[in-house]
N, C-alpha and C positions, 0 to 999 in steps of 0.2 A: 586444497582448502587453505585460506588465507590463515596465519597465527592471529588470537586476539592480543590485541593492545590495547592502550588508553591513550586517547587524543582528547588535547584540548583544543575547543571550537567557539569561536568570537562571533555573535549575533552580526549577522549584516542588515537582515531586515525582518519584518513580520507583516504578514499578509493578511485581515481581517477575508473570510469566507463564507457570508453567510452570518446567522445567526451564530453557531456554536464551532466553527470549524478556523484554523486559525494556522497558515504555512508558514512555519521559521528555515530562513537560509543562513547556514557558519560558514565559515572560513576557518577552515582546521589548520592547524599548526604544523601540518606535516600531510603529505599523500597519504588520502589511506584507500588500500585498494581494497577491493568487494566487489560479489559477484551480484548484479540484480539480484533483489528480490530477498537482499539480504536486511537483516536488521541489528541494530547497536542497543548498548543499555547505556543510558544517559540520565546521571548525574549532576545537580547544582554544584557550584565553584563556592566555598565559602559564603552558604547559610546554612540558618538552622531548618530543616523541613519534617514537621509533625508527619508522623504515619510514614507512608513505603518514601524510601530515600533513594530509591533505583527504579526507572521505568525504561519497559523494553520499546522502540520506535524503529518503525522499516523507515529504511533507507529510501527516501520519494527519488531523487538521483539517481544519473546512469553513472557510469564509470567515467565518460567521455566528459561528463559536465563538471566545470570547475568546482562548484559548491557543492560543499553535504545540505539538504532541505528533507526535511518532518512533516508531517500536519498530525495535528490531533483535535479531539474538541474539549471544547469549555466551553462549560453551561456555567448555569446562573448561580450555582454551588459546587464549585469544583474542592478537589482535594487540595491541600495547601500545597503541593507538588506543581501541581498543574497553575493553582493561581499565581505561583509565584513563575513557573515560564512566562505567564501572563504579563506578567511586572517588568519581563524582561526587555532592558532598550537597546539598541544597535551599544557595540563596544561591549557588553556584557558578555561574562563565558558561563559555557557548559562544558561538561567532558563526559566522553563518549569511549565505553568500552567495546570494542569488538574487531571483525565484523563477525555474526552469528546466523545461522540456520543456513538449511540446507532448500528449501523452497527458490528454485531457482528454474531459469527459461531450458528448456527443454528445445536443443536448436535443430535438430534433425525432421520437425512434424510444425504444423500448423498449429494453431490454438484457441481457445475460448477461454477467454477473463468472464470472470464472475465474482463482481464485488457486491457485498453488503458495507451500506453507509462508508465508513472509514476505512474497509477494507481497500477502497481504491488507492491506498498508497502503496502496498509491496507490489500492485499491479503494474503503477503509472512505470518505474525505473522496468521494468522488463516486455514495458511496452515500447520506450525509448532503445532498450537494445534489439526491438525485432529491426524498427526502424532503422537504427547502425549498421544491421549487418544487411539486414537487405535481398535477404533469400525465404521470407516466411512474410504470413499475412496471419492477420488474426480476426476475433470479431468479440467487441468486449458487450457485457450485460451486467449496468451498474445500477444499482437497486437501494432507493430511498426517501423515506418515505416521507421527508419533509423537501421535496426535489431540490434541493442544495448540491452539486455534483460538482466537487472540486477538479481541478484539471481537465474541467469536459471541455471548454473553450480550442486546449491546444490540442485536444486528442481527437477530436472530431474533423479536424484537419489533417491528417496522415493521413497518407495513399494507401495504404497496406492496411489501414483498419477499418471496419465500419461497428458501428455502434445502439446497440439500443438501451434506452433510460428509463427505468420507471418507477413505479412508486406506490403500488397496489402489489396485491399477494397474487390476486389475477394475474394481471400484467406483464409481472415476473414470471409465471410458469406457461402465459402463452409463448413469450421469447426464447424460454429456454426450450421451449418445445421446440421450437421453428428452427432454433439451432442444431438440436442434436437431430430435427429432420435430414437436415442440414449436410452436418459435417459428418454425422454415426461418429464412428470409432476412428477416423482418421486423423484424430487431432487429439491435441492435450488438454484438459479441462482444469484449469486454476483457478479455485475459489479460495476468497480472502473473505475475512469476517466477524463476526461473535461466533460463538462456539456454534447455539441453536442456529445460526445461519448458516454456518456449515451444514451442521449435521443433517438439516433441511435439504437444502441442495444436493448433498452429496447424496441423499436417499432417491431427491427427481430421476437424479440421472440415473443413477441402477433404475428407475424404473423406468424411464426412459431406452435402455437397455445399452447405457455406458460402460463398458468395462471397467472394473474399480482400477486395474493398473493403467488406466487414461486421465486418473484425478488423480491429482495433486490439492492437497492445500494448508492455508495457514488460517491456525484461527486465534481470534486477538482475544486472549483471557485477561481479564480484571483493566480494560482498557476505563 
């Protein structure tokens, strides 16, 4: 397990996503290694920020990629945390402590991604490492209800994934059906999320009849 540090990271760019959804890429001050699917707690560089002054973000980067990149959303009332990333223009820093958690690719077995809204970020970085390595295939199911699907552009292109999108409560439990018709037990099920969306999915699949040591997941609290 990697030790945490603190890096400083200089805004390269911002990516507008939709309505609420918004990809920042740094440029860190130094390597920082991490394992997919890991994520950092990220800090403003000299402001003042009303309410939480730390927020936790997965790492959307693989290892092999030069840049550290984020997404998150911002709505039309964000916290002054968030609207000030907002504010933020290329040359501007943040710093970033870690890297943290343990939700990570499972490189021995096949897999199923299972994102809710924003969840697809600790997905995207350990979908790039199946890709890397080149011995697994996966099938992701990313669930949202304003069909806004960040990353779907380059991920719907890999050989080794295939993909379904939706945006209904239907929809999402026909796919997951078809999947766990699918795969059963032979693979590993990653689900990222809000809590209730975990706790949701994570109930399909036992009923489904997923074995709970075949799920993994992360769920994004107070995101």
């Amino acid at each position: 397990m990697s030790s945490v540090k603190r890096f400083e990271l200089t805004l390269l760019s911002k990516e507008q996503v939709g309505d609420e959804y918004v990809v920042f890429s740094f440029e860190p001050n130094e390597k920082i290694d991490f394992s997919e699917g890991q994520y950092g707690l990220f800090m403003h560089v000299g402001k003042q920020i009303e309410g939480r002054q730390v927020r936790a973000f997965s790492i959307v980067s693989s290892l092999e990629e030069e840049h550290i990149r984020i997404a998150t959303t911002i709505g039309e009332e964000p916290s002054d945390f968030k609207e000030k990333m907002d504010e933020l223009a290329v040359g501007d820093k943040m710093s970033m402590e870690g890297p943290m958690g343990d939700f990570t690719l499972e490189t021995d077995k096949d897999a199923v991604f299972i994102a809710g809204g924003i969840g697809i970020t600790a997905l995207r970085s350990m979908i790039m490492l199946m890709g890397n390595i080149g011995k697994q295939s996966g099938h992701l199911i990313h669930h949202e209800e304003s069909k806004m699907y960040p990353f779907k552009e380059e991920l719907v292109g890999s050989k080794f994934l295939t993909a379904s999108y939706t945006s209904t409560e239907e929809d999402l439990r026909k796919a997951l059906k078809k999947a766990t018709d699918k795969y059963k037990n032979d693979v590993y099920y990653y689900i990222t999320g809000a809590p209730g969306f975990v706790g949701r999915l994570s109930g399909m699949l036992e009923e489904f009849n997923i074995s709970s040591v075949r799920i993994k997941y992360d769920r994004f609290k107070g995101y």
